[in-house]
MMTF fields as JSON, N, C-alpha, C and O atoms, coordinates in Angstrom:
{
  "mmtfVersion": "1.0.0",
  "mmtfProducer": "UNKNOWN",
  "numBonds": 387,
  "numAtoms": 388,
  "numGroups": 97,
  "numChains": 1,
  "numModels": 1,
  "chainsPerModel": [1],
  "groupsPerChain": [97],
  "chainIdList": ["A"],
  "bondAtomList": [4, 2, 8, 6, 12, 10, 16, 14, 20, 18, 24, 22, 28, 26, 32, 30, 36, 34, 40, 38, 44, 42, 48, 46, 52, 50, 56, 54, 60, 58, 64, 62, 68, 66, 72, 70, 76, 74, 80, 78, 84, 82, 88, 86, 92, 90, 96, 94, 100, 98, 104, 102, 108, 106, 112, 110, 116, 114, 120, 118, 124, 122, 128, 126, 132, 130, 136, 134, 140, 138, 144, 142, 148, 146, 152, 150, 156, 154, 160, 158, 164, 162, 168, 166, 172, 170, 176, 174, 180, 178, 184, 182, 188, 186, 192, 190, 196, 194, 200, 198, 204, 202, 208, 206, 212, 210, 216, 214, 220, 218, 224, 222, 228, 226, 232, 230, 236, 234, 240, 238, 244, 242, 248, 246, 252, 250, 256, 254, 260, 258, 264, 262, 268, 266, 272, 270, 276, 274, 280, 278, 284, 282, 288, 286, 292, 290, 296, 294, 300, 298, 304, 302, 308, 306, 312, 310, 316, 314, 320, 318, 324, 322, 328, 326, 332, 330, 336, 334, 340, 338, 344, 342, 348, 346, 352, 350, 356, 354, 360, 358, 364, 362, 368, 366, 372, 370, 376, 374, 380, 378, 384, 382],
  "bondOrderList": [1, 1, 1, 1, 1, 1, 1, 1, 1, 1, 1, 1, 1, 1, 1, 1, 1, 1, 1, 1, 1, 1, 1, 1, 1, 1, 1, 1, 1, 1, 1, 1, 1, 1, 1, 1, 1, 1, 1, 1, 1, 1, 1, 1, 1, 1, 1, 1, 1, 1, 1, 1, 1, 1, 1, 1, 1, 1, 1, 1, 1, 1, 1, 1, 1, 1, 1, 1, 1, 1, 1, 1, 1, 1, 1, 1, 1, 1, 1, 1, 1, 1, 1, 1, 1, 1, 1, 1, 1, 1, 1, 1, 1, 1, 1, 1],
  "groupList": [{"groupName": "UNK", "atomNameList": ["N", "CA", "C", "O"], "elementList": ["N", "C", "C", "O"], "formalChargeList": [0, 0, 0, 0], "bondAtomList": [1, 0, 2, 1, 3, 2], "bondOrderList": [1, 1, 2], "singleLetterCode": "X", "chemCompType": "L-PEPTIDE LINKING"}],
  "groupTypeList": [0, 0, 0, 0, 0, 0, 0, 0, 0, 0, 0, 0, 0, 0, 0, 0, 0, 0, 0, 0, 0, 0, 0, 0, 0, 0, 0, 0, 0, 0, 0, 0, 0, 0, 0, 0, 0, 0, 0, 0, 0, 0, 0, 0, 0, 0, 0, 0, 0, 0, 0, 0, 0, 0, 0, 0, 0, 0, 0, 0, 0, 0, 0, 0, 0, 0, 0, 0, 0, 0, 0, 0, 0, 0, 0, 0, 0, 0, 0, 0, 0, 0, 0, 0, 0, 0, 0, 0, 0, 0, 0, 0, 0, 0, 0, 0, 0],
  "groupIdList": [1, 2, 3, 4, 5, 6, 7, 8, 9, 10, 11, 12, 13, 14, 15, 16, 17, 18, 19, 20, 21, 22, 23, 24, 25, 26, 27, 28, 29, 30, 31, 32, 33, 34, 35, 36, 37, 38, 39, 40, 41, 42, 43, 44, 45, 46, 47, 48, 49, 50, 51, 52, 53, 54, 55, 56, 57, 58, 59, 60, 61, 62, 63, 64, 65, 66, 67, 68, 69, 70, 71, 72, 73, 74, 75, 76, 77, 78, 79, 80, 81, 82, 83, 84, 85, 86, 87, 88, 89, 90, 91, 92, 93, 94, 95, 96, 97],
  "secStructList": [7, 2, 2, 2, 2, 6, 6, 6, 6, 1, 7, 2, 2, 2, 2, 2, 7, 1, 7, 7, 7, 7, 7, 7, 7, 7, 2, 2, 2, 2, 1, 1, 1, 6, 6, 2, 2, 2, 2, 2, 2, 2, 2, 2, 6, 1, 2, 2, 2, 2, 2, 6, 7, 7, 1, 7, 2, 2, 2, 2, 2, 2, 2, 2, 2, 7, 7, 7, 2, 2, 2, 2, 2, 2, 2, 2, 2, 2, 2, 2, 2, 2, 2, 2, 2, 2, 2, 2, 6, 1, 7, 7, 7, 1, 1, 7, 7],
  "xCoordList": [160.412, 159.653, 158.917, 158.854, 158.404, 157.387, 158.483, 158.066, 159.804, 160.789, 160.692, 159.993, 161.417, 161.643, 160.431, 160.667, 159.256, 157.942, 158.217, 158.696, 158.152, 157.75, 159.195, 159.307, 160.301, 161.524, 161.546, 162.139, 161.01, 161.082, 160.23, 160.349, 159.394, 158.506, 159.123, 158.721, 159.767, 160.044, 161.96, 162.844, 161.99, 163.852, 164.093, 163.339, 165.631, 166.458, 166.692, 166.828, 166.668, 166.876, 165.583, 165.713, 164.519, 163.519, 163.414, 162.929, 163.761, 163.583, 164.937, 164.796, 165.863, 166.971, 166.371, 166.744, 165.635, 165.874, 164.986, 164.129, 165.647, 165.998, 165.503, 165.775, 164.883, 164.172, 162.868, 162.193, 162.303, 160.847, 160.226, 160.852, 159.444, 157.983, 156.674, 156.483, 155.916, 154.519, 154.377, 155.23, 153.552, 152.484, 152.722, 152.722, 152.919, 152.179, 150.886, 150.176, 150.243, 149.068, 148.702, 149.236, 148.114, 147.917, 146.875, 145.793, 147.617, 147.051, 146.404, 145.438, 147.544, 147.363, 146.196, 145.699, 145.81, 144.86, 143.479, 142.461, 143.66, 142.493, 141.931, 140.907, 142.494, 142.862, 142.386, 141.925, 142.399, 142.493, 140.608, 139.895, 140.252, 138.492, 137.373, 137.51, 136.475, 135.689, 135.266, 134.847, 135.252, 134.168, 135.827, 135.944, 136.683, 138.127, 137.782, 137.432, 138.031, 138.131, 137.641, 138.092, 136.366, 135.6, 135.063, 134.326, 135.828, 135.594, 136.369, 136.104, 138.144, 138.999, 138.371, 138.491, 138.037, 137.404, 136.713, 137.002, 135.473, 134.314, 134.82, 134.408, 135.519, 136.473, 137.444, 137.418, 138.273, 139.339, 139.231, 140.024, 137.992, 137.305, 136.258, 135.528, 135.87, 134.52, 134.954, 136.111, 133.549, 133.092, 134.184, 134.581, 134.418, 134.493, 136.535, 137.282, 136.746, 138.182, 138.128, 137.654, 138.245, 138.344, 138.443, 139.353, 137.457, 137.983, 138.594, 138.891, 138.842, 140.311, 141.692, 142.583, 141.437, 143.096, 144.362, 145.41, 144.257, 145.276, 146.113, 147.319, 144.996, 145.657, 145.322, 144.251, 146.653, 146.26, 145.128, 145.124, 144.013, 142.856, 143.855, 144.311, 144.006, 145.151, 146.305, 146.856, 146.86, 147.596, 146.724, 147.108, 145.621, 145.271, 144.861, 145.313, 143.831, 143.254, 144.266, 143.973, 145.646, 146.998, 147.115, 146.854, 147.383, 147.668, 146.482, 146.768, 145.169, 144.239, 144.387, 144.228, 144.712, 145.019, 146.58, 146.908, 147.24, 148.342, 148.565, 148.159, 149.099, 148.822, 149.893, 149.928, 151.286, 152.208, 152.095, 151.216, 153.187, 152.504, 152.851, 151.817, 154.049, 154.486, 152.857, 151.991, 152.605, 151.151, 149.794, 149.166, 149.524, 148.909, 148.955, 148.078, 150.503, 150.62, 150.244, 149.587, 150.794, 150.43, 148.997, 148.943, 147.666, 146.813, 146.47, 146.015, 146.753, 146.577, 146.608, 145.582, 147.692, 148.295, 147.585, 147.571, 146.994, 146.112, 145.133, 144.428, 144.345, 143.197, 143.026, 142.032, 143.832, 144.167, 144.001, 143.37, 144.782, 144.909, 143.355, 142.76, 142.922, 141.553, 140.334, 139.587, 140.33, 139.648, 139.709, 138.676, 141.233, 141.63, 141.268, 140.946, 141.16, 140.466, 139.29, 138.78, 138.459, 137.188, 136.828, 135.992, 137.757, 136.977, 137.22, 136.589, 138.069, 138.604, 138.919, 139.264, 138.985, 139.078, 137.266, 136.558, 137.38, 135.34, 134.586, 133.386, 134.948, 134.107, 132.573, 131.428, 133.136, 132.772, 132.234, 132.654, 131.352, 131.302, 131.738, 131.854, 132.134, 132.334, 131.062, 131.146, 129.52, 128.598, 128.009, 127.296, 128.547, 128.222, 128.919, 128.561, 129.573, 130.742, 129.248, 129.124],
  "yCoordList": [138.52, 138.074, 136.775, 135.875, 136.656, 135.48, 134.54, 133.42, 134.655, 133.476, 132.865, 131.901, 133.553, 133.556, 132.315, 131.198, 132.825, 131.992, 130.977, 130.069, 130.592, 129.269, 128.774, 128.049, 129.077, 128.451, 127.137, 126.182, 127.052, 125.548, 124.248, 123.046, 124.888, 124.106, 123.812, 122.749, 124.367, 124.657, 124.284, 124.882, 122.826, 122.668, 124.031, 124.928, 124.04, 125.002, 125.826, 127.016, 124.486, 124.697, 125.985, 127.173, 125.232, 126.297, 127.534, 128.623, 127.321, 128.856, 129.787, 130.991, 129.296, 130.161, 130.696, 131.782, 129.976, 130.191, 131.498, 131.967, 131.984, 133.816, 133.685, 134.695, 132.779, 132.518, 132.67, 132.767, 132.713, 132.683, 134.111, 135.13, 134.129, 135.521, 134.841, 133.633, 135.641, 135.223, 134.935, 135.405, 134.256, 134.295, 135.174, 136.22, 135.426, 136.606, 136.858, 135.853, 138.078, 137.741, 138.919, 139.954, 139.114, 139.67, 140.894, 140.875, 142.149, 143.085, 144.475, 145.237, 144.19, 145.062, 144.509, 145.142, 143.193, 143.142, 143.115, 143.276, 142.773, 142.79, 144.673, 145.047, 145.106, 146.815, 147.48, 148.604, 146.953, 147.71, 147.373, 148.134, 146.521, 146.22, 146.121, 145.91, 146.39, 146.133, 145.014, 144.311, 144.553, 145.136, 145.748, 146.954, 145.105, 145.629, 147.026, 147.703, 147.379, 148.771, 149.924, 150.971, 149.275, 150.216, 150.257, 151.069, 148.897, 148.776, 149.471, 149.996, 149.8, 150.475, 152.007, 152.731, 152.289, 153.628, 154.301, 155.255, 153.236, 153.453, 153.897, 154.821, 153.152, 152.978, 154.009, 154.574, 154.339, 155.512, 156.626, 157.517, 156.768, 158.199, 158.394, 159.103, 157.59, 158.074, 159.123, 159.54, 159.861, 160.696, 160.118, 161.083, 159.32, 158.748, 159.074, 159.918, 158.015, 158.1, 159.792, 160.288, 160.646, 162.161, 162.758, 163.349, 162.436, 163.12, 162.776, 163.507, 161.512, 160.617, 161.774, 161.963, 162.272, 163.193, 162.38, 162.905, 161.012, 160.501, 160.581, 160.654, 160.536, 160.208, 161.646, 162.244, 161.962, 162.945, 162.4, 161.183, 163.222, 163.027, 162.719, 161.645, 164.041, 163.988, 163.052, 162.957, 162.442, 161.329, 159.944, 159.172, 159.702, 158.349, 158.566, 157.899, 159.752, 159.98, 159.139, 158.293, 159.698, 160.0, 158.5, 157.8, 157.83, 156.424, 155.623, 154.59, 156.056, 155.153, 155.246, 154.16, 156.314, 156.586, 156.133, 156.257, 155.655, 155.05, 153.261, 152.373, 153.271, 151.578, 150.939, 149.795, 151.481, 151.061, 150.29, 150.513, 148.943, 147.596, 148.526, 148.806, 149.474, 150.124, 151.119, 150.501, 151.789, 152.597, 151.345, 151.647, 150.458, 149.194, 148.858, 148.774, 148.747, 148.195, 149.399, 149.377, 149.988, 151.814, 151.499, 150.327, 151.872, 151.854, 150.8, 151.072, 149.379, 148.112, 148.675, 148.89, 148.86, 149.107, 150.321, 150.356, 151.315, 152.628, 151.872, 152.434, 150.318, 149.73, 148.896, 148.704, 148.571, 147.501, 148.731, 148.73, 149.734, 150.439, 151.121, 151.125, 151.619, 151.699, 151.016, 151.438, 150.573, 148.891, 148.524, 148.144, 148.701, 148.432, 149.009, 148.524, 150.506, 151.628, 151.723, 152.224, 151.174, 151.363, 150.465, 150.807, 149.046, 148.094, 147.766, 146.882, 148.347, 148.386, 149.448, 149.44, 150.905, 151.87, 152.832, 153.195, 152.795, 153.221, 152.037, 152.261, 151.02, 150.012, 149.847, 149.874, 149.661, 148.802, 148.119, 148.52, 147.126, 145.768, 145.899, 147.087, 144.797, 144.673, 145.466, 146.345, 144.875, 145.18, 147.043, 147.763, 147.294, 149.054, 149.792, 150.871, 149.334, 150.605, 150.661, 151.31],
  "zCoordList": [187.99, 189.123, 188.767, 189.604, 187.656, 186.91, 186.672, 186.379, 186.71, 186.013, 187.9, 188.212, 188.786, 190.258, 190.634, 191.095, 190.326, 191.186, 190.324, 191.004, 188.947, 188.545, 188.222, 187.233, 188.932, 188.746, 189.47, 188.968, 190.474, 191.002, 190.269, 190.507, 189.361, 188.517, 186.944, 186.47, 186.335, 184.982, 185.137, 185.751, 184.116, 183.937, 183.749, 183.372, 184.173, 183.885, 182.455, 182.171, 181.648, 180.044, 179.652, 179.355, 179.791, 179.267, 180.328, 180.022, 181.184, 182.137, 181.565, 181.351, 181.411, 180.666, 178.943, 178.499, 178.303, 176.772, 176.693, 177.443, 175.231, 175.193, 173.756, 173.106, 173.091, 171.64, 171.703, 170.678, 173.021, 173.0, 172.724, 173.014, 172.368, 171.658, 171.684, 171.548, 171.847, 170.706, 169.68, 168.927, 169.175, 168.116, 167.224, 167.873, 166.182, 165.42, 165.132, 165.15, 164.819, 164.817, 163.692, 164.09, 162.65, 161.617, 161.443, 160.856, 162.239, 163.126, 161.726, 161.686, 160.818, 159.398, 158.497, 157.566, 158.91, 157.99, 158.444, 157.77, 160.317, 160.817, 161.133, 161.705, 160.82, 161.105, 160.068, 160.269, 158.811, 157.657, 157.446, 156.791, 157.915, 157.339, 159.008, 160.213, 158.159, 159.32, 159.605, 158.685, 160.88, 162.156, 162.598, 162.816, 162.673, 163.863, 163.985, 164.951, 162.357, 162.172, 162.782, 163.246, 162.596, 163.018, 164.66, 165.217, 165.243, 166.776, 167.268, 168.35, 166.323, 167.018, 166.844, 167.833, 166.25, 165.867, 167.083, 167.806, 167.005, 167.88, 169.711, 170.413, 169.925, 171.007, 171.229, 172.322, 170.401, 170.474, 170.191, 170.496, 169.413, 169.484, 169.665, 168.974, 170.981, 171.69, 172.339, 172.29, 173.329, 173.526, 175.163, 175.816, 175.483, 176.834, 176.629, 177.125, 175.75, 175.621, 175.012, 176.034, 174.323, 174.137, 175.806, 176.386, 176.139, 177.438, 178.468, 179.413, 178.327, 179.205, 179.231, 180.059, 178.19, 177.641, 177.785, 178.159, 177.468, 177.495, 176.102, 175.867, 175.309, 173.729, 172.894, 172.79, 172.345, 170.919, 170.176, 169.986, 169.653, 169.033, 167.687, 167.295, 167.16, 165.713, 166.004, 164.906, 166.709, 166.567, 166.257, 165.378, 166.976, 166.888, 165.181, 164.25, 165.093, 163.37, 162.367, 161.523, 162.775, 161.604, 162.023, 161.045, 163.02, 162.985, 162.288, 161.682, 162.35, 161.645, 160.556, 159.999, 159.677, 158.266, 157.49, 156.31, 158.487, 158.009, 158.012, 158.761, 157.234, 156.845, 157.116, 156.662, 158.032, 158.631, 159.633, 160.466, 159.793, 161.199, 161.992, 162.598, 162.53, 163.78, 163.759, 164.378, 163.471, 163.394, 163.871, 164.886, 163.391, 163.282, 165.237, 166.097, 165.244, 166.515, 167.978, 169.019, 167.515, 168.504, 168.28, 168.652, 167.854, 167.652, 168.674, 169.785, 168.164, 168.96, 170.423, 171.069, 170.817, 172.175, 173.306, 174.537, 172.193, 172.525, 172.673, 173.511, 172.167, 172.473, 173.601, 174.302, 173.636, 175.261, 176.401, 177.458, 175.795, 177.217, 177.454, 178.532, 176.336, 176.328, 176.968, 177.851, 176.712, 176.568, 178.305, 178.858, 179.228, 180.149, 180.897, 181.982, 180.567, 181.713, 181.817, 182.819, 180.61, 180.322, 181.678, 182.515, 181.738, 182.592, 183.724, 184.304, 184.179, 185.953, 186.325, 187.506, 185.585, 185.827, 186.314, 187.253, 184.957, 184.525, 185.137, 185.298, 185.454, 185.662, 184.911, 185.362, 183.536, 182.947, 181.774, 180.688, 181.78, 181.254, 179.887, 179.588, 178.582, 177.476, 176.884, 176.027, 177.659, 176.752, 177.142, 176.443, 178.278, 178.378, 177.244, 176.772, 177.012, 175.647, 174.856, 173.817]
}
């Protein structure tokens, strides 16, 4: 749908190319120390997310204790979504958590 709208704006060449990704971004090391650490913590096993019942309690634990990027990235991804409900769902702010 996003290629469709900005197809009349963007050559052909780059609207076709199939090489593009992100960034990397160095999720194992910001994960492994604090503040991340302990923001993902604070966040995924609050009192608020526990009773969301979206996420295994013992799954997120076992992913924080593992030092794998696929674990690293799940975690990540459990935080966005977190993070996401907290703020248009729960409505709200960064600074209420």
């Amino acid at each position: 749908m996003l290629r469709e709208a900005v197809a009349p704006f963007i050559v052909p060449e780059v609207l076709r190319r199939k090489d593009k990704m992100g960034f990397p971004v160095p999720l194992g090391e910001w994960m492994r120390r604090p503040p991340v650490r302990d923001f993902v913590c604070d966040i995924l096993l609050s009192r608020r997310s526990r009773q969301r019942g979206i996420y295994s309690l013992q799954a997120l634990e076992t992913l924080a204790g593992t030092d794998d990027n696929g674990s690293r990235r799940a975690l990540w991804g459990a935080l966005c979504l977190e993070l996401w409900h907290q703020t248009f769902i729960d409505n709200l702010s960064a600074d209420a958590c």
